[in-house]
C-alpha positions as CSV (number, residue, x, y, z in Angstrom):
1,X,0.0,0.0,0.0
2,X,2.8,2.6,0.6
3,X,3.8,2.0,-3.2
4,X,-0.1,3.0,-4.3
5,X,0.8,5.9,-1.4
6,X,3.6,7.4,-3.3
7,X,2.2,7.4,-6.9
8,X,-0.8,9.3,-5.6
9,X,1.6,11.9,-4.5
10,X,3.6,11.5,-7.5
11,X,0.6,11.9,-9.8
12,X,-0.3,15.5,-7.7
13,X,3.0,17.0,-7.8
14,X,3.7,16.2,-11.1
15,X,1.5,18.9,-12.9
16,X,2.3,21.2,-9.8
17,X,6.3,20.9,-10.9
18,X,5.4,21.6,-14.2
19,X,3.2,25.0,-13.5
20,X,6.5,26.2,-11.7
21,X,8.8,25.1,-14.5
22,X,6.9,27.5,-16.8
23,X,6.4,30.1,-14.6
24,X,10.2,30.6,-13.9
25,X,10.6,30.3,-17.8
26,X,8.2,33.0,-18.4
27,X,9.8,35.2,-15.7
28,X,13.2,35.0,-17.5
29,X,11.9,35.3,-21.0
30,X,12.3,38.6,-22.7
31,X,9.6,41.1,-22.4
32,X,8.5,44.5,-24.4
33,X,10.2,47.4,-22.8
34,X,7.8,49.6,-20.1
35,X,5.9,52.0,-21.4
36,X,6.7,55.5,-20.1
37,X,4.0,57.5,-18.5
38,X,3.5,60.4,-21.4
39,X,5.6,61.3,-24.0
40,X,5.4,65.2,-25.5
41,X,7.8,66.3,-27.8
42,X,10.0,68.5,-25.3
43,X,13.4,68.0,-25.6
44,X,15.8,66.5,-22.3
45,X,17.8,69.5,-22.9
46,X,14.9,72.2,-22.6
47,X,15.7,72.5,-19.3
48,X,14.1,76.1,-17.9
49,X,15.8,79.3,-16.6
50,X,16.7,79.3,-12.9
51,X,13.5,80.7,-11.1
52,X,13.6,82.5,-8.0
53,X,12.6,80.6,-4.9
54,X,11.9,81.2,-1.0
55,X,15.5,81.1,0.9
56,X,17.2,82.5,-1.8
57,X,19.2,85.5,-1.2
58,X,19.3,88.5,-3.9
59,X,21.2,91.3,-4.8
60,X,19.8,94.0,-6.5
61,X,21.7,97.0,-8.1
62,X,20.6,100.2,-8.8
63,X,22.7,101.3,-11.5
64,X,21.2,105.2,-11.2
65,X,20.3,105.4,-7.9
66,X,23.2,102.8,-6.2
67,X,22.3,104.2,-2.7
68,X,19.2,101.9,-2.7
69,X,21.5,98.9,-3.6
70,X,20.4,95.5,-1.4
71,X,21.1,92.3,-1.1
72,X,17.7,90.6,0.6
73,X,16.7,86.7,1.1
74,X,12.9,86.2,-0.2
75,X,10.8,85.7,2.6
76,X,9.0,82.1,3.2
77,X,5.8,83.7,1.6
78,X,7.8,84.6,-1.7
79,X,8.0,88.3,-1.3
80,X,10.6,91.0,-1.0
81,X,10.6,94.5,0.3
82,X,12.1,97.5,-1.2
83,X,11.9,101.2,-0.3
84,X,8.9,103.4,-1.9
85,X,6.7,100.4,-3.0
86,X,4.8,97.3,-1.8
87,X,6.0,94.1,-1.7
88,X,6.7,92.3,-4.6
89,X,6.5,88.2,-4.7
90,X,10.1,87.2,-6.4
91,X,9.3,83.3,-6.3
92,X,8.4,82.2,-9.9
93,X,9.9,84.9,-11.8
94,X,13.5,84.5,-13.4
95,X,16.4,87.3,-12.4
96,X,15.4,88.5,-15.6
97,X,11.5,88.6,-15.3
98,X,12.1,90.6,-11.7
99,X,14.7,92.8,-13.3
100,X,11.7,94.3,-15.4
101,X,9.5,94.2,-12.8
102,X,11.4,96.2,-10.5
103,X,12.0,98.5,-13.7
104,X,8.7,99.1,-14.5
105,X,8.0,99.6,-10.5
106,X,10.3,102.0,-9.8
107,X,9.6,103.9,-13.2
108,X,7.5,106.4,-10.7
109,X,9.8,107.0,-8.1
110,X,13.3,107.3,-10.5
111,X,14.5,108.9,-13.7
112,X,15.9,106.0,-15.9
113,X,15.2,103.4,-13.5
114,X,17.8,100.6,-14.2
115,X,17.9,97.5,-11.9
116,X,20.0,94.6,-12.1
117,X,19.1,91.5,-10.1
118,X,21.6,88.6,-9.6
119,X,21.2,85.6,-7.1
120,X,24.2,85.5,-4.6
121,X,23.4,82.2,-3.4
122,X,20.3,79.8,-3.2
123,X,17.7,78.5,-0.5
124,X,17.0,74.8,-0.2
125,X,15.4,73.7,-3.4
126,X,14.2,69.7,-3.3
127,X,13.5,67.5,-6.1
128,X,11.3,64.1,-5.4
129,X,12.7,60.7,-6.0
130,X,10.2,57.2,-6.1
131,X,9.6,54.1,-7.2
132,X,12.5,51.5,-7.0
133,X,15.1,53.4,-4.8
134,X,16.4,52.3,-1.3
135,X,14.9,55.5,0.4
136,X,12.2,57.2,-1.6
137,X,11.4,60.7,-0.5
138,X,12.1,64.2,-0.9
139,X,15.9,65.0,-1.9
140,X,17.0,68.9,-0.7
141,X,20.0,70.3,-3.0
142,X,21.4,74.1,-2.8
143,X,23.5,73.1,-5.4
144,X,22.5,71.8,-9.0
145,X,21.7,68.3,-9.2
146,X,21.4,65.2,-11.7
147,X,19.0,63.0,-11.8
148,X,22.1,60.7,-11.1
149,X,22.9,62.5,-8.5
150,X,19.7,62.7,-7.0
151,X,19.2,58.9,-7.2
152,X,22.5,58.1,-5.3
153,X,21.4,60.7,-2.5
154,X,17.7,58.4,-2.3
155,X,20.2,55.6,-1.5
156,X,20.5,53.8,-5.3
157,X,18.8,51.4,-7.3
158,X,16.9,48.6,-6.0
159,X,17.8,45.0,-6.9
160,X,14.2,45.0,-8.6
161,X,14.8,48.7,-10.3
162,X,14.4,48.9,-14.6
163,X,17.5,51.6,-14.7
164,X,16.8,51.4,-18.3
165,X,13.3,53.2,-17.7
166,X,14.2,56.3,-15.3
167,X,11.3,59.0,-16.3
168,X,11.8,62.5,-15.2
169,X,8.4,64.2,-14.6
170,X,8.1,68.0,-14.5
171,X,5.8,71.0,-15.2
172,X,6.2,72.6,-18.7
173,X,4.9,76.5,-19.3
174,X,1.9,75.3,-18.7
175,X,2.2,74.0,-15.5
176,X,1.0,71.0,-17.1
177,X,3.0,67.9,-16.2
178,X,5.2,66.2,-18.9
179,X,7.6,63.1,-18.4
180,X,11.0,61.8,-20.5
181,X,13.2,59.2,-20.5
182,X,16.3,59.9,-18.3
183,X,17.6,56.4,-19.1
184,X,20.5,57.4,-21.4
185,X,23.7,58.1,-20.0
186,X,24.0,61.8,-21.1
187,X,20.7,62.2,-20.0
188,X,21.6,61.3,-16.4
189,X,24.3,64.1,-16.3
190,X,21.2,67.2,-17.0
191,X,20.4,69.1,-13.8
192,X,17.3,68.6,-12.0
193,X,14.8,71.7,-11.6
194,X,13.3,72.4,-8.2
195,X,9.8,69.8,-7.7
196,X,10.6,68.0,-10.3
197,X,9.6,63.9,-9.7
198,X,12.4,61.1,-10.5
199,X,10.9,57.8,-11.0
200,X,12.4,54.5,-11.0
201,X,9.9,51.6,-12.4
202,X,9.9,47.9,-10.9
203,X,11.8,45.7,-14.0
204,X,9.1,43.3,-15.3
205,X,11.2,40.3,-14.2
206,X,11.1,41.5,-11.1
207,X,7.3,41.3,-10.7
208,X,7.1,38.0,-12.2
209,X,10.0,37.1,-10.0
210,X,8.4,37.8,-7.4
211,X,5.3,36.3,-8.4
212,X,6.7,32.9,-8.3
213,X,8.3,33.4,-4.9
214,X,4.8,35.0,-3.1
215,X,1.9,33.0,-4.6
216,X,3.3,29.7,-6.2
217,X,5.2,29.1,-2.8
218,X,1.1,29.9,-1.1
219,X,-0.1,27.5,-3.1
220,X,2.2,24.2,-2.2
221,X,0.6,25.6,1.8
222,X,-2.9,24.1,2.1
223,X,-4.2,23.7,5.7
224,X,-0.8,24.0,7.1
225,X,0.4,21.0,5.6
226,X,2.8,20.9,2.3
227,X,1.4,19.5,-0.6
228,X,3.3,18.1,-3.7
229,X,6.3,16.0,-2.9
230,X,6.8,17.2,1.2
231,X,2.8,15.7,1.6
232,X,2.5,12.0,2.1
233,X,-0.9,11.2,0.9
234,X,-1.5,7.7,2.8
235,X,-3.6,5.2,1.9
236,X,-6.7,5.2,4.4
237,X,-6.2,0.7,4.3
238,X,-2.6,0.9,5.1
């Protein structure tokens, strides 16, 4: 009877051996690349000017009236204050864009109003890194950054990351969001722009990997007892 025993089990694991054969093939076979999240027709390279943010500390030049020459930090709120008119929120524009501003501002108060605005040094700025990395989160940089660089200061690649489908996500012009491909090696070396998102995508070996090893390994545990070649299945007569 313990022969009739062990073909029973025999007979049960049999096809069970075989589903995991094909699974593990499947996991290893070659698969279409991931599909990136959206692709527009904006360039890598089209990186945008440097725009002003809170922390950042400014010096502004009056070339005709240098006795009202400054050098400020933009508040937490975004603005800065100057003599002989309100506030004025700095965040957003470029040195450039609060060059005129400041112009056209102080085109009241001064004959020939010239001002010159450059940034003496920068507040934190953070970029957001997710997906496969060892420590996901917020990255803070006072200095320009890669998207290299920002993924070795989120700890690196996980064994399961697709480094061959990095996607850099940012806001256009629009403020509309728009991802590329940062998986070239010249692309890695760009600098990163203040909230912009680096994602790392889970390979697709990975997952199935990691299918096999969650749910196959479930399914040999029925009951607490181990079915397939660890179950005896005795005969009831023996």
């Amino acid at each position: 009877m313990r022969e009739g025993a062990i073909m029973r089990t025999f007979r049960f694991a049999a096809p069970v051996g075989c589903f995991l054969i094909l699974l593990a093939a499947c996991a290893v076979s070659p698969s279409p690349p991931p599909v990136p999240l959206e692709q527009l027709t904006a360039p890598v390279e089209d990186f945008p000017e440097y725009v002003i943010q809170p922390g950042d500390e400014l010096e502004i030049r009056f070339m005709t009236a240098p006795e009202l020459d400054d050098i400020l930090i933009v508040r937490p709120d975004g603005l800065i204050t100057l003599p002989y008119i309100p506030a004025i929120r700095a965040t957003g524009l470029t040195p450039e864009q609060l060059d005129a501003e400041l112009t056209e501002k102080f085109a009241s108060q001064l004959i020939d109003p010239d001002v010159h605005i450059t940034v003496r040094s920068f507040g934190g700025q953070r970029v957001f890194v997710g997906g496969q990395v060892r420590r996901p989160g917020v990255v803070e940089f006072t200095a320009p950054i890669t998207v290299l660089e920002a993924v070795i200061a989120a700890g690196g690649l996980t064994d399961d990351a697709d480094a061959d489908e990095i996607l850099l996500i940012r806001r256009g012009e629009d403020n509309r969001p728009f991802s590329v491909k940062a998986n070239a090696p010249e692309t890695r070396v760009y600098r990163l722009a203040a909230a912009d998102v680096v994602y790392v995508p889970r390979s697709r070996i990975a997952d199935r990997v990691r299918f096999v090893d969650q749910y196959i390994r479930q399914l040999l545990l029925f009951g607490g007892f181990r079915i397939g070649f660890g179950y005896d299945l005795n005969d009831p007569e023996s």
